[in-house]
C-alpha positions as MATLAB code, in Angstrom:
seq = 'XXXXXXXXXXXXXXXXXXXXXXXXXXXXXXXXXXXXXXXXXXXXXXXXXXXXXXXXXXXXXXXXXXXXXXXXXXXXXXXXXXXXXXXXXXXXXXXXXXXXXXXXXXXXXXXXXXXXXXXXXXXXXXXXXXXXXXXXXXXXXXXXXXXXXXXXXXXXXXXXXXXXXXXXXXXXXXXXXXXXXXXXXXXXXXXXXXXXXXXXXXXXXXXXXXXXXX';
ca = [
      44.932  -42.741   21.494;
      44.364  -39.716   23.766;
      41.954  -38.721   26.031;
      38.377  -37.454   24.772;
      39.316  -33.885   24.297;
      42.421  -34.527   22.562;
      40.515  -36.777   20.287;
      38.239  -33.832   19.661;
      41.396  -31.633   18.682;
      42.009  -34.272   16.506;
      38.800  -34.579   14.587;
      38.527  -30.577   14.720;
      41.904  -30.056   13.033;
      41.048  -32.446   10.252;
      38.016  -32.435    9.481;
      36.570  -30.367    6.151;
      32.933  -29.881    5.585;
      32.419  -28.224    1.922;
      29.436  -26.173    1.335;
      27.746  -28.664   -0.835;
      24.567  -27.525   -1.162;
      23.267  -24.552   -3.572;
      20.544  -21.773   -3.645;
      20.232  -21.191   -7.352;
      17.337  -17.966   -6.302;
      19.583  -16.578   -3.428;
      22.422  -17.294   -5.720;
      24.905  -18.767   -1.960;
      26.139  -22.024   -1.308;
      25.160  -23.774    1.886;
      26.222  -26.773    4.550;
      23.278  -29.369    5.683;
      23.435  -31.527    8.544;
      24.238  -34.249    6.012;
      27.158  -32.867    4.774;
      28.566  -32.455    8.112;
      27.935  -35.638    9.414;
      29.398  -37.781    5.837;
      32.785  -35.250    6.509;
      32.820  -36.875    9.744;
      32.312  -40.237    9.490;
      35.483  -41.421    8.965;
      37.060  -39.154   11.536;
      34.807  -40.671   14.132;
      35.893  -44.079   13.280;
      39.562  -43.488   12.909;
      39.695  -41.906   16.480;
      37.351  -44.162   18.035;
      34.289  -41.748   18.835;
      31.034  -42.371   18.411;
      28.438  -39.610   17.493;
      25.064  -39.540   18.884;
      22.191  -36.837   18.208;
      18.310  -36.369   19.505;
      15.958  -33.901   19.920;
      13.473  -32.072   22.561;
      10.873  -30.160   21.972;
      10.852  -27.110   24.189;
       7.894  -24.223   24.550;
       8.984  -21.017   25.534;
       6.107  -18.758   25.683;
       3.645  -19.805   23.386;
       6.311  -21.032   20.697;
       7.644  -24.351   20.057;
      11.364  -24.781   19.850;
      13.518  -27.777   18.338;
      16.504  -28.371   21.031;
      19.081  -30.786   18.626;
      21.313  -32.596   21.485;
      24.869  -33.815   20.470;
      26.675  -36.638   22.354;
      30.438  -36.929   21.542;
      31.565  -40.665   23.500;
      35.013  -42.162   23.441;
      34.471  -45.551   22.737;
      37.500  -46.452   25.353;
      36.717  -44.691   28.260;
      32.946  -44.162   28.011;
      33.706  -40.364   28.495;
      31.354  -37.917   26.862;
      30.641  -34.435   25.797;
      27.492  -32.462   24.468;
      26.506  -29.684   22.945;
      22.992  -28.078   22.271;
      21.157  -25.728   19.504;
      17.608  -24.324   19.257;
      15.628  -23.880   16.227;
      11.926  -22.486   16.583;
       9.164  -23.943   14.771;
       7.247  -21.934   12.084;
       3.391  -21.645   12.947;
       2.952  -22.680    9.361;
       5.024  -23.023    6.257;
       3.357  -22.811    3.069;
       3.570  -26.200    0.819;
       4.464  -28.122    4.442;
       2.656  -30.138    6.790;
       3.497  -30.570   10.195;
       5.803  -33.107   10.183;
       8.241  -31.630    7.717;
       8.130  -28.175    9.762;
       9.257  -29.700   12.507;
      11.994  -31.757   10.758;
      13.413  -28.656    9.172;
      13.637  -27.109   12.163;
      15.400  -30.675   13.525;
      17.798  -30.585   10.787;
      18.691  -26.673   11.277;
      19.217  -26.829   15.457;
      21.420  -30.166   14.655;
      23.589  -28.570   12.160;
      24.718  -26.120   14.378;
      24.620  -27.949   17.230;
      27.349  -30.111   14.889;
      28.696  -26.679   14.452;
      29.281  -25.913   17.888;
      30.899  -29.337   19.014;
      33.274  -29.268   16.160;
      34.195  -25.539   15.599;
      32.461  -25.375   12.402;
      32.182  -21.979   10.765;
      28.706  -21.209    8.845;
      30.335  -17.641    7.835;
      32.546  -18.464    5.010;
      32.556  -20.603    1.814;
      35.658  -22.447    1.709;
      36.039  -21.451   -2.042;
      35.894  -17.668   -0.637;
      38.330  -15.969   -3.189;
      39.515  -14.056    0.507;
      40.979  -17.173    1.714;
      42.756  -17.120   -1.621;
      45.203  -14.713   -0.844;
      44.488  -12.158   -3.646;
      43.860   -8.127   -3.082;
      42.425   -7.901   -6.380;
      39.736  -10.215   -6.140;
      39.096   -9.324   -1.967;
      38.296   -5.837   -3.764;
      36.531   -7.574   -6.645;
      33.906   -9.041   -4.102;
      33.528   -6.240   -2.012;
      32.383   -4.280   -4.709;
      29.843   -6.570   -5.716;
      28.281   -6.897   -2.333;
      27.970   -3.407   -2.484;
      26.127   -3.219   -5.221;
      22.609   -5.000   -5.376;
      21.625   -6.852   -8.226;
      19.111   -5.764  -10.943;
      16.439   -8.245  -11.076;
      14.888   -8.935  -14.407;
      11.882  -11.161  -15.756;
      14.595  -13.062  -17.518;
      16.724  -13.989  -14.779;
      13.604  -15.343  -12.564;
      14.047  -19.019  -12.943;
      11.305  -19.939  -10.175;
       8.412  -17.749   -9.963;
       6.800  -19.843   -7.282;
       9.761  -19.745   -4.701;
      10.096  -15.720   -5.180;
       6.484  -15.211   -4.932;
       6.383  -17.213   -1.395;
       9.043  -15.444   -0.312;
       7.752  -12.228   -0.928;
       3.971  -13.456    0.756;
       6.143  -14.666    4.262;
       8.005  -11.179    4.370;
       4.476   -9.271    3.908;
       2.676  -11.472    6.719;
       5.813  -11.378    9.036;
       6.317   -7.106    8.415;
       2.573   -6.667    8.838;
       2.649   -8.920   11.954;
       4.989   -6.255   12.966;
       2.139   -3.629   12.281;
       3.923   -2.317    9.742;
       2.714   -1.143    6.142;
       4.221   -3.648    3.491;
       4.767   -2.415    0.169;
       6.302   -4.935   -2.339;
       8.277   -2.335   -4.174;
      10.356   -1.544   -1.223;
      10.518   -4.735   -0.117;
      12.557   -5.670   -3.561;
      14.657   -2.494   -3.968;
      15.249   -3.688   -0.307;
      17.002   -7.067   -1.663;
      17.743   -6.580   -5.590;
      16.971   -3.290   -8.104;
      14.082   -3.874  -10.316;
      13.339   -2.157  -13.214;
       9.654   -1.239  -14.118;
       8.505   -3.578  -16.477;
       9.865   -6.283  -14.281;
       7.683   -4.583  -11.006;
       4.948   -4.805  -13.114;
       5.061   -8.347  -13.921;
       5.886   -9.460  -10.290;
       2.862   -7.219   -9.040;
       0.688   -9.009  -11.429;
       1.750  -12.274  -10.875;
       2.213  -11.727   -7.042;
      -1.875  -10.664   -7.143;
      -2.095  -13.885   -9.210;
      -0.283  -15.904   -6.570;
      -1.926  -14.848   -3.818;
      -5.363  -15.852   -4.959;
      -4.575  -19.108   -6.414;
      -3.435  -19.898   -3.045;
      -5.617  -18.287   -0.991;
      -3.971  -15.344    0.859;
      -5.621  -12.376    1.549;
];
């Protein structure tokens, strides 16, 4: 059947890993972990590879980082490859406890450690309407990344989710020691009209002491 790295060709060439997953607030699709690994399944067992991953936890400084390791072993020859990611833990992630920090951060380092091992790129969707072959619609989409959204009160689906985001960029700018204001922060992202600022400034107050920030 080939030696290791020929095997590896093989799986490379062949293997497809949709973007399964999707943001309905950022409005992208995404790969997990998972999806990689069910795209590969099959292409493990019909070259004869098996597919082993673990984890070390590294400090560097005074943060912890996630190091996902990837084993690649031909079942024939007991030959083997690896390749390695790092994802830093978060000090703290609101609506988390330790354990499921730490496990997104697993599940991040070994998705690109996956990545890495089987030329996976995180860049593209494969539904990109540039891999389609069509001028019109190439220009269609770089027009719209050019021009940021308007966000409105009816197109919030998920208060909650915006709010936190909006909290974790104001501690990690002022971390920085830098002034945060939350209207630049969203013209930063998406347009807003005024009576939409409004109602995320009240709500954000809201948010913030219902949950204890400061």
């Amino acid at each position: 059947m080939g030696n290791l790295k020929e095997k590896l060709m093989a799986v490379q060439s062949e293997l497809k890993a949709p973007k399964g997953q999707y943001n309905s607030f950022g409005k992208y699709k995404y790969r997990s972990c998972e999806d990689v690994l069910e795209a590969l399944k099959p292409l493990l067992k019909k070259n004869g590879l098996i597919l082993t991953i673990s984890d070390d936890i590294k400090l560097v400084g005074e943060r912890y980082y996630i190091q996902a390791n990837v084993c690649l072993t031909d079942t024939e020859t007991g030959d083997n490859m690896h390749t390695f990611a790092y994802a830093r833990e978060e000090e703290s992630k609101k609506g988390m406890d330790g354990s499921q920090v730490t496990g997104a951060s697993s599940s991040y380092a070994r998705k690109y450690a996956l990545n890495g091992m089987f030329c996976i790129d995180d860049n593209k969707d494969f539904d990109d309407p540039v891999n389609e072959g069509s001028k019109a619609k190439q220009e269609q989409v770089k027009q719209q990344e050019n021009r940021l959204p308007i966000l409105t009160i009816q197109g919030v689906k998920d208060w909650n989710v915006m709010l936190n985001m909006f909290y974790t960029a104001e501690t990690d700018i002022k971390k920085e020691g830098k002034p945060f204001s939350l209207k630049n922060y969203i013209d930063s992202i998406r347009q807003c009209d005024n009576d939409t600022f409004n109602e995320i400034s009240k709500r954000y107050i809201a948010f913030k002491q219902e949950n204890g920030f400061k």
